[in-house]
C-alpha positions in Angstrom: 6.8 -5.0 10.5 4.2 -2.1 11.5 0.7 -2.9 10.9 -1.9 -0.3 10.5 -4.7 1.0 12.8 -5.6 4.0 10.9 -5.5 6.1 7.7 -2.1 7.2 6.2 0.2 5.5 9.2 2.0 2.8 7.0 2.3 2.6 3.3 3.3 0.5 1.2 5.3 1.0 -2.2 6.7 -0.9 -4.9 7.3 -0.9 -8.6 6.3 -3.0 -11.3 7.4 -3.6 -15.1 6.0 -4.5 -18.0 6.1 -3.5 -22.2 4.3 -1.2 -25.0 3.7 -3.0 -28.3 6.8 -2.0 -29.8 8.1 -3.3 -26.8 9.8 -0.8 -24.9 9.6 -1.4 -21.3 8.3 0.9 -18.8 7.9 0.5 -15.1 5.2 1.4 -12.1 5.7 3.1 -9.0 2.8 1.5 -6.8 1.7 3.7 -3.6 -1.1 2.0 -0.9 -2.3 2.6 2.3 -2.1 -0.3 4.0 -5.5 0.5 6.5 -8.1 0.6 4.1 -5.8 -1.1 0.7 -6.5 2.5 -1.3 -4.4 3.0 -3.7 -2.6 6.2 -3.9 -0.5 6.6 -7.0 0.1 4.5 -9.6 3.0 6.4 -11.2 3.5 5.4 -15.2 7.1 5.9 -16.6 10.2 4.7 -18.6 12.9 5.7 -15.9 11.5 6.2 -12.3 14.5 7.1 -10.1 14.8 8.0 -6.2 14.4 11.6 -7.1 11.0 10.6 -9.2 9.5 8.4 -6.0 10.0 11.2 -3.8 8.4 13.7 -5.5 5.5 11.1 -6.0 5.6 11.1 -2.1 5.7 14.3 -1.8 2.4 14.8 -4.3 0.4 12.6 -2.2 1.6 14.1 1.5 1.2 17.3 0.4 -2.8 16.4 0.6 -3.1 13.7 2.9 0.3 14.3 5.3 3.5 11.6 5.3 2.4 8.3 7.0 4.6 7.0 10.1 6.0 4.5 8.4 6.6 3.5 4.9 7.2 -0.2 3.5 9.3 -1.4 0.7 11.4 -4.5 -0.4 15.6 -3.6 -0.8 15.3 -1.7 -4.4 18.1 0.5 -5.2 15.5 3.5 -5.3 14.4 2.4 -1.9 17.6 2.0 -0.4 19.4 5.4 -2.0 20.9 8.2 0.2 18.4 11.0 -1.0 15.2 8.6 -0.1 16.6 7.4 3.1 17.2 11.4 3.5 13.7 12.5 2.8 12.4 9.7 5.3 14.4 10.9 8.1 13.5 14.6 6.9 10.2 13.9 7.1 10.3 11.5 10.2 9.3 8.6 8.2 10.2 5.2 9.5 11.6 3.2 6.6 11.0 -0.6 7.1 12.5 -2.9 4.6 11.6 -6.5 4.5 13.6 -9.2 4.6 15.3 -10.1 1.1 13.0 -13.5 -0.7 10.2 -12.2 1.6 7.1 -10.7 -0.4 4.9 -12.0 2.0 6.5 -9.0 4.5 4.8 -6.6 2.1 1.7 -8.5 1.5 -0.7 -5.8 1.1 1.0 -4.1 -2.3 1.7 -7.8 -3.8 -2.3 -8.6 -3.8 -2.7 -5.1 -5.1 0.3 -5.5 -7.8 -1.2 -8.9 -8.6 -4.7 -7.6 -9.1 -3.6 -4.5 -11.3 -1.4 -7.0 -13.3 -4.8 -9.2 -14.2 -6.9 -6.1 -15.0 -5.2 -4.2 -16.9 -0.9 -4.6 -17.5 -2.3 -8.4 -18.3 -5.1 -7.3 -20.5 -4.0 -4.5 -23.2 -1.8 -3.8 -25.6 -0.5 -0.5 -24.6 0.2 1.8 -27.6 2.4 4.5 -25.8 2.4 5.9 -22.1 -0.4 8.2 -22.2 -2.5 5.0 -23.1 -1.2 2.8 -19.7 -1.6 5.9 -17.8 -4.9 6.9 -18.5 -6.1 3.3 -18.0 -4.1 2.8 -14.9 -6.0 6.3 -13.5 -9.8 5.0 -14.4 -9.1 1.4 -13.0 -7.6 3.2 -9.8 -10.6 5.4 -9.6 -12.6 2.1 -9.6 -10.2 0.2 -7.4 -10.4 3.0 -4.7 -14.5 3.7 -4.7 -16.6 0.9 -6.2 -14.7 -2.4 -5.9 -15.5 -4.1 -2.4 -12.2 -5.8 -1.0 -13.3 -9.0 1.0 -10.3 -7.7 3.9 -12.7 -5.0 4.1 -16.2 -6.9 4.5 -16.9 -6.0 1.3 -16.1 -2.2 1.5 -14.3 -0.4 -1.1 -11.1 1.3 0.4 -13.4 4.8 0.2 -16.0 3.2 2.0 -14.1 1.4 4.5 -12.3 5.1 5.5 -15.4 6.6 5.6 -16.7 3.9 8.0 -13.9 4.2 10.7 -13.6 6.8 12.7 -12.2 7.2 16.0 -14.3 9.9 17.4 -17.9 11.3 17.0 -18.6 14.4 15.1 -19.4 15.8 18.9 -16.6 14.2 20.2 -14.0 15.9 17.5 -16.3 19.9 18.6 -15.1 18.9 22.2 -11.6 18.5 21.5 -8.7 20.6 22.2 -9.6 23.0 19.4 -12.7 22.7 20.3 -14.0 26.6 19.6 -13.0 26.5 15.6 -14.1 22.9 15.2 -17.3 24.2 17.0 -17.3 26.4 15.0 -17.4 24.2 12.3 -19.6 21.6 13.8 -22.4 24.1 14.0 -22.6 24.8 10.5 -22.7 21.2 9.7 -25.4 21.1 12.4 -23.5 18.1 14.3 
């Protein structure tokens, strides 16, 4: 399995389930990057097929860029011909763990597990609006004010903000060096 050494080169997906009050079921689509544990998406739905992940995917790369590789356990979602096809499409290297192997994806299961105490665990969910809207404000406080321990006590924000590879002055000196000059002037780096 690829481990990460930087922001957005594996993630990690999965889904989760759970009920409203009436007791209609409804399911998660669970997206985390497995460098700093952010969350990415916590997607909220009755039905979330293949062509529903993808375009979840495609929500989040269209800010941050695909990752190298991508994570999953064998769900039929996972394993369909249009999301192996956008993978390849988007040169995305799908690694699947082993069947009766969590542990493979170990980042998203201590993520699914802590969502599941805070908030699936804890309310009675009235309709979909209600799981999403708390499933957005917990995420909010997942990503930027809870430290993880795997990150010295960082939030995932903080701990991206903390690593980077290069110097403000060594980023001006790169290869596009005149723009990011540019750039690095007006920031007065």
């Amino acid at each position: 399995m690829p481990t990460s050494s930087r922001v957005n080169e594996v993630w990690s997906i999965d889904f989760m389930s759970d009920s409203l009050s009436n007791g209609r079921k409804f399911r998660t689509f669970n997206v985390l990057d497995d460098f700093n544990r952010e969350s990415l998406t916590i997607e909220v739905d009755t039905s979330l097929p293949s062509a529903r992940v993808i375009r979840s995917l495609e929500i989040i790369s269209a800010e941050r860029g695909f990752p190298k590789y991508i994570r999953s356990d064998n769900g039929p979602e996972f394993i369909s011909r249009s999301f192996r096809k956008f993978c390849c499409s988007h040169r995305i290297r799908h690694r699947r763990i082993e069947p009766g192997k969590p542990q493979q994806n170990s980042y998203i299961e201590r993520f699914n597990r802590s969502y599941r105490e805070d908030i699936l665990d804890m309310y009675a969910f009235r309709n979909l609006r209600h799981v999403r809207e708390l499933s957005v404000d917990w995420q909010i406080e997942y990503n930027h004010d809870r430290g993880h321990e795997s990150l010295g006590g960082k939030s995932p924000a903080e701990y991206a903000r903390s690593f980077s590879p290069f110097t403000p002055q060594q980023l001006c000196e790169g290869p596009k060096g005149k723009k990011l000059l540019n750039m690095c002037e007006t920031l007065q780096l």
